[in-house]
N, C-alpha and C positions, 0 to 999 in steps of 0.2 A: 504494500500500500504506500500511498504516496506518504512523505514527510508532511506533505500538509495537511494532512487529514486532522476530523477535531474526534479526538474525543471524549469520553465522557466517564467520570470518577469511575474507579472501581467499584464492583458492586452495585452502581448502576442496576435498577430492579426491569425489564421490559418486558410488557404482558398486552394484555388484552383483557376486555371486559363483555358482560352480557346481562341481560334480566329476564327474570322468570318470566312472565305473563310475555316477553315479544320474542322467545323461543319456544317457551317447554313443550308446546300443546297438550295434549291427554288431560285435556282439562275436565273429563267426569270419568277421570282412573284414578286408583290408588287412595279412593276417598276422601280425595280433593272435594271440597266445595266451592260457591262460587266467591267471586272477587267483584269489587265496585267494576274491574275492568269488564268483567264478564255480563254483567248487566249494564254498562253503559256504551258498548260496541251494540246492544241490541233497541238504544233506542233508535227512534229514525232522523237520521240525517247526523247524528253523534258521530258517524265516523265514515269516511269514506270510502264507499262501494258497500257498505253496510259488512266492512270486513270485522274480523275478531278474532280472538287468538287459538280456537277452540285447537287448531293443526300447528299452528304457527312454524316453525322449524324440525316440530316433530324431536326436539331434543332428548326428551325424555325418553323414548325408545334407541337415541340414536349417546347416549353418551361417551361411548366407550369408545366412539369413531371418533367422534367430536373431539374428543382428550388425544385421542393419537393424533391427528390433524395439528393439536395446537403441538405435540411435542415434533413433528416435523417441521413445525414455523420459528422454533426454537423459542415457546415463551417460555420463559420463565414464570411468572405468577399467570392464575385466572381469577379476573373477582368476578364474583356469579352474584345474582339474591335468590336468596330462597322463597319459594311461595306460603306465604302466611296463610293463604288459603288452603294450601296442598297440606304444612304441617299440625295444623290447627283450624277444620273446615269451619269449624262456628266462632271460633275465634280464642278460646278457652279450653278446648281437649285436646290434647296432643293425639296425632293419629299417627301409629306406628309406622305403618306401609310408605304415608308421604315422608317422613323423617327418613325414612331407612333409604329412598332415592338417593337425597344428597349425602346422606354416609358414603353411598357406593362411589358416589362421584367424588367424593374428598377421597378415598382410596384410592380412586381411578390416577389422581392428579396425582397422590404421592409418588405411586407407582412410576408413574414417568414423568418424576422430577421436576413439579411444578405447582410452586406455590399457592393455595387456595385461597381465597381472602375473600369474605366471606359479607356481602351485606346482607342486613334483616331486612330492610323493608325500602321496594323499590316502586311504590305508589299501589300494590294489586291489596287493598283492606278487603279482607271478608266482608260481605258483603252481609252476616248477619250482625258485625259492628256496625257499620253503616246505617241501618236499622234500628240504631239506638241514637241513635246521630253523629259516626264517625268520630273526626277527628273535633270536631265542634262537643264532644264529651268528654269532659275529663278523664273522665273513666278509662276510655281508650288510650293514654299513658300508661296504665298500672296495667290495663292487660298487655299492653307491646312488653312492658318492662319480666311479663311471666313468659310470655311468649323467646325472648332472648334468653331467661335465665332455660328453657325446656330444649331450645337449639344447643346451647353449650354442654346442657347436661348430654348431649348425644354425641357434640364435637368437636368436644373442647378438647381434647384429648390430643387431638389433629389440626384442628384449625387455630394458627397462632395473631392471625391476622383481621379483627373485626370491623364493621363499618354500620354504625345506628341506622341513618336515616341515610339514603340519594335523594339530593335536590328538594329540601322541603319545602322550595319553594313553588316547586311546579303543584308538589300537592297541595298545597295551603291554598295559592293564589290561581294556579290555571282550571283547580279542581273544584273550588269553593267559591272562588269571584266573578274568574271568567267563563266559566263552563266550558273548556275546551276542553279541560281531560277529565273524567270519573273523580267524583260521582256525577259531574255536571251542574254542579249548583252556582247561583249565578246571586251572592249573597256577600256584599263587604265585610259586614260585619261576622259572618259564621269565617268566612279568610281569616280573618284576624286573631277568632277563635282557636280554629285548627292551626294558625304560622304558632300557636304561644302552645298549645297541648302536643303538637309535633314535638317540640322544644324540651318540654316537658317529659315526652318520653324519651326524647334521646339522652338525657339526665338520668333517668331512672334505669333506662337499661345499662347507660354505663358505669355508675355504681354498682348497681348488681351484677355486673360481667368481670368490675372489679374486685367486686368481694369473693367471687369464686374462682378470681385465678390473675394474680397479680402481677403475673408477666405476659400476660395477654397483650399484645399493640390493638388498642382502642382509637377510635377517632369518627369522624363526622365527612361527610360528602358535601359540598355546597357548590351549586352553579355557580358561577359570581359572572358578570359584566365587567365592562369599562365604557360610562356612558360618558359622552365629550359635551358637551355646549357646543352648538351649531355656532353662534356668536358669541367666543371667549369673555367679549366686551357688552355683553347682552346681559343686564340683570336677569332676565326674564329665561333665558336662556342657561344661563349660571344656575337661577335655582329650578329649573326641569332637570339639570342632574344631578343635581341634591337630590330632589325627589327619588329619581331613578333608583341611584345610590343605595338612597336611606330603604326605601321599602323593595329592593333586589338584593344589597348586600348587607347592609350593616343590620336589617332589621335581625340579620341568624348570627355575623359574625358575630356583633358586641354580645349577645347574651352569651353566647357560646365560650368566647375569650377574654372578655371583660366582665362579664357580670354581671349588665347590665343592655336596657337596651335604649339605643341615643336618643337623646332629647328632643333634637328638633322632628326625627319619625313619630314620637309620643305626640307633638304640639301638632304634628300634619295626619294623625290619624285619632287625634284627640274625641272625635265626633262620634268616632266608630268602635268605642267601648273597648277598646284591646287591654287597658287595664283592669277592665272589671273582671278580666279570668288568673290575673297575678295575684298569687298570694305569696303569704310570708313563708319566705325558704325558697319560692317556686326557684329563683334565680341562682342560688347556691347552689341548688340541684342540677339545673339547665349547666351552670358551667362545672359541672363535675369534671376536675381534669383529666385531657386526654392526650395521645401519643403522638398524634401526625394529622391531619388535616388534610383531605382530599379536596382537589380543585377540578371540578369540569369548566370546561372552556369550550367553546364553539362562536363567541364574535363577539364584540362591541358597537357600540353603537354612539350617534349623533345626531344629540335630542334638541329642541327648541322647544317654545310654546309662543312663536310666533304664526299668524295667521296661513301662511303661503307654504306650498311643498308638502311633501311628507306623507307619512302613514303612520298605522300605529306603530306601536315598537316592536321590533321584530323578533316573535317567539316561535317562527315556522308554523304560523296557525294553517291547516288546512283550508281550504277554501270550499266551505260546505255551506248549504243553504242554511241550516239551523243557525238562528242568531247566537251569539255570544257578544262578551260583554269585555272590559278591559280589563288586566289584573292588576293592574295598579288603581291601587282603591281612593288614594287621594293625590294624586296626578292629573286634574282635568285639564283638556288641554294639549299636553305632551306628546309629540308624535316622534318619533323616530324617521331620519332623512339621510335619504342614499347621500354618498360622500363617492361613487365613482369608483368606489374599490372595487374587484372583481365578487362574483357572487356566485355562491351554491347553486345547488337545485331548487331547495329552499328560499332563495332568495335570505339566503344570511351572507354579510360581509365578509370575506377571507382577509383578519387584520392579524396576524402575526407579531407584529407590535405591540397590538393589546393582552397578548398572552404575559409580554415580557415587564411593561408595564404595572399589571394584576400582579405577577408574583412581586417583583421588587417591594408594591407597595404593600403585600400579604409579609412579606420577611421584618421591613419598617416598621409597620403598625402594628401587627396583629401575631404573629407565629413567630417571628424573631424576640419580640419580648415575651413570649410566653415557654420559650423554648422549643417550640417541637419542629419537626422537620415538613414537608411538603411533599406530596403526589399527585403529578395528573393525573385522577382519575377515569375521564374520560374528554378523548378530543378525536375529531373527526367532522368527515363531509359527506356530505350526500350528492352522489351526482347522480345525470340522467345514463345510467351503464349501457354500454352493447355488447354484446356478448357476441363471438364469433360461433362459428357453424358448432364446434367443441363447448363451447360454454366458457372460454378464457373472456375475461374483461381486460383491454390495456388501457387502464383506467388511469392515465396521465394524470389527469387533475385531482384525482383523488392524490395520488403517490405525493406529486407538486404540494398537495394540502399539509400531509403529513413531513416531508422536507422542510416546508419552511418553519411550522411550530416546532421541528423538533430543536431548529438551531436557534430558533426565538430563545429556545429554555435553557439551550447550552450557555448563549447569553446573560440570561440570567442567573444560572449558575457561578459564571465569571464574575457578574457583578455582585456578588456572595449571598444568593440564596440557598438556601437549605434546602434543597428541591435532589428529591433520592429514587423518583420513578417517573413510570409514563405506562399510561396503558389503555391503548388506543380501544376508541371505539368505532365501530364495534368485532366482535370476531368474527360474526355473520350477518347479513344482509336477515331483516327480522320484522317482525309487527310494529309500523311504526305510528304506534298509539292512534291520532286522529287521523294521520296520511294513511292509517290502513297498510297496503303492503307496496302503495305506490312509489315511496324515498327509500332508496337502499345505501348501508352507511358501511355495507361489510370491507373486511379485507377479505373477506370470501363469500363469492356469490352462493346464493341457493335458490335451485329452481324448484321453485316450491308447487309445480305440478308433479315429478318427481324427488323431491329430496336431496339431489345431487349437489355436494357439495364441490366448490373449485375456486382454489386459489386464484385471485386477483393479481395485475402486475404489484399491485401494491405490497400485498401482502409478502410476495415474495421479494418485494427490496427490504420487506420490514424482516423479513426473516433473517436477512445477512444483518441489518442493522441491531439485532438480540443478537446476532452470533457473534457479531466485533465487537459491540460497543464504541461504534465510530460510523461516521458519516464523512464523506469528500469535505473538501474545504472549497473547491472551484464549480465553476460548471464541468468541466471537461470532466473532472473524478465525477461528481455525479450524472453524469453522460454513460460514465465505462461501467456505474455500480448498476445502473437501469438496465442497459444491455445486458450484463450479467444475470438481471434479476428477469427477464423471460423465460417465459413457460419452458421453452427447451433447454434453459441451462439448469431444471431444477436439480436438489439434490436427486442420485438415486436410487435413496432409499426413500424418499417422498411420499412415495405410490403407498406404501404402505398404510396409510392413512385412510384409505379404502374410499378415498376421493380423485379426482382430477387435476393435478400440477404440470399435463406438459400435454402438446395436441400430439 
């Protein structure tokens, strides 16, 4: 390799990720019951082509391929979530059969050498919670908080690596305010509800994951942004991304690593009762300390609240008849405005900058004074794929998507973040919640009339990138690693995967 290559500290962790409800399917086997996802794919117009995850990737019959697949792509870690519904169908009884799944699959991982990391709850709530009023119940803290201690008592043995909540933002806000994702409710005030009892159980459960095993690595998942001001020099402009901010990032970071949560989202959502469900302790609890801090990343954005331009802010909403509503509960006003950057499938920005940005100011503010370290937990793109006559995708822009974050974070790395992983999403092309099965985000396609799974150009430069731990420093080295990374130079012991890596 060339001397100019960069690469990246020892030990460097590189994986991939996935979640239950937009792989597993067999969703009425093994004594699974249903999930808010499962009832909310079924109302009309809730989700596009009226899809749902009942097959989705077929995972669950298919895991033992699946794990061999990622040990040819050389990951190192898998974070999965486990299904709340599948382990506990009412939300309260442990069901053997669904528990004993992911046993098989944490075995599966050990077996070939690949880290499990393990989150609890990746938005699919039983939907006999739900029915009590979800996350807008207290209640629902103390059973997430039984629910985690009844996973460890199964896999704690094996899994060193835990993760409370993914994105409690989408649940809280996309779930509760905007009805874009399950359960669909379209309610500021139950948002506010669910953003603080979410919180509440990420508290609970990791005390209690603590108390039973105190070398356990614990920590939290949070989407975060990077919203700009369209007009730097724009009062108006200035505070839309305070707003942004305050109720996208800081309303999870500060309680989580401060203790509390900022003043000026209490005085802009003062109206909408979000302290009437804090009690005394709640907050000791919520920042119960943890080990590392998960960062998903996928764009930033450039908000005003001037009359001209724009859209809403860009969450990859589907574009479905069914009304919904904005998630930002006191942001009126605020639109989000293309800046020119290149763009997704989704129409999200591809800023690479913003990734580098977020971490630097996560090491400053928030995880550098608290101590703990950093992981991407999930970043990635969705393009429109084509697949050749074989099913190979030479998904340039995708691979281009993942190149330039990855050197964004070696960046910041350099500029001395604590930043120890990356783990791209996703591993498979999957149920993608409201888009249905329309946005595909895999480094491996799946053609989900048959099953078949096949490595991506991507995935295959991501494969050499787990196996160096280094990336080209020029074009030209990333020119010779792409060519390298075609279907006909895979490895060839590949096939073993019982998939498709070369035409």
């Amino acid at each position: 390799m060339s001397s100019k290559d960069i690469t990246f500290p020892e030990g460097f962790l590189w994986g991939a990720a996935t979640a239950a409800y937009q792989i597993e399917g067999a969703a009425d086997e093994g004594g699974r019951g249903p999930s808010i996802w499962d009832t909310f794919s079924r109302v009309p117009g809730a989700v596009a082509d009226a899809h749902n995850g009942d097959v989705a990737c077929d995972h669950y019959h298919r895991s033992s391929d699946d794990v061999a697949m990622m040990k040819s792509l050389n990951l190192q870690a898998y974070r999965f979530s486990t299904s709340w519904s599948r382990c506990m169908a009412d939300g309260v009884t442990p069901n053997v059969e669904g528990i004993r799944f992911y046993s098989d699959l944490v075995d599966q991982l050990l077996a070939a050498g690949i880290k499990p990391w393990l989150t609890l709850y990746h938005w699919d709530l039983p939907q006999a919670l739900e029915d009590k009023g979800g996350w807008t119940n207290r209640d629902t803290a103390y059973r997430f908080a039984e629910y985690a201690a009844v996973l460890h008592e199964a896999l704690g043995d094996r899994v060193r690596i835990w993760t409370t909540l993914n994105e409690p933002w989408c649940a809280a806000f996309l779930g509760y305010a905007a009805g874009v994702h399950a359960p669909g409710r379209q309610e500021p005030t139950a948002a506010l509800a669910a953003a603080h009892h979410l919180l509440l159980g990420h508290g609970l459960a990791t005390q209690e994951l603590r108390r039973r095993d105190a070398e356990a690595t614990l920590g939290i998942t949070l989407n975060l942004t990077v919203p700009d001001p369209l007009d730097p020099q724009s009062d108006a402009d200035r505070d839309a991304a305070r707003r942004i901010d305050g109720q996208f990032n800081r309303i999870f970071l500060d309680p989580v690593l401060r203790g509390s949560y900022p003043e000026d989202v209490l005085r802009d959502v003062g109206h909408l009762g979000l302290t009437d469900h804090v009690r005394a302790g709640d907050l000791e609890i919520i920042s119960a300390p943890i080990d590392v801090l998960g960062v998903n990343y996928y764009h930033g954005e450039a908000v005003t609240r001037t009359p001209s331009g724009g859209s809403a802010p860009q969450e990859g909403h589907a574009p479905l008849e069914r009304p919904v509503s904005s998630p930002y509960v006191a942001a009126h006003g605020v639109r989000s405005v293309p800046r020119g950057l290149p763009v997704t499938a989704m129409d999200w920005e591809v800023q690479p900058d913003g990734l580098r940005r977020l971490l630097n100011r996560l090491q400053h503010e928030y995880t550098g004074p608290a101590g703990i370290p950093i992981y991407i937990t999930e970043n990635g793109a969705a393009y429109d794929d084509s697949p050749d006559e074989a099913g190979f995708v030479d998904d340039q822009e995708r691979l281009s998507f993942f190149d330039v974050h990855v050197r964004a974070m070696k960046d910041a790395i350099d500029d001395g973040v604590d930043l120890r992983g990356y783990l791209a999403w996703s591993l498979l092309d999957n149920f993608e919640w409201a888009w249905g099965y329309h946005q595909r985000f895999g480094l491996v396609r799946v053609d989900y009339e048959t099953q078949e799974r096949t490595p991506k150009a991507s995935a295959l430069w991501y494969a050499r990138l787990a196996a160096s731990n280094t990336i080209p420093a020029d074009a030209a080295g990333r020119q010779q690693a792409e060519d390298e990374a075609s279907p006909d130079s895979a490895a060839p012991d590949a096939g073993k995967a019982g998939v498709v890596l070369s035409r």
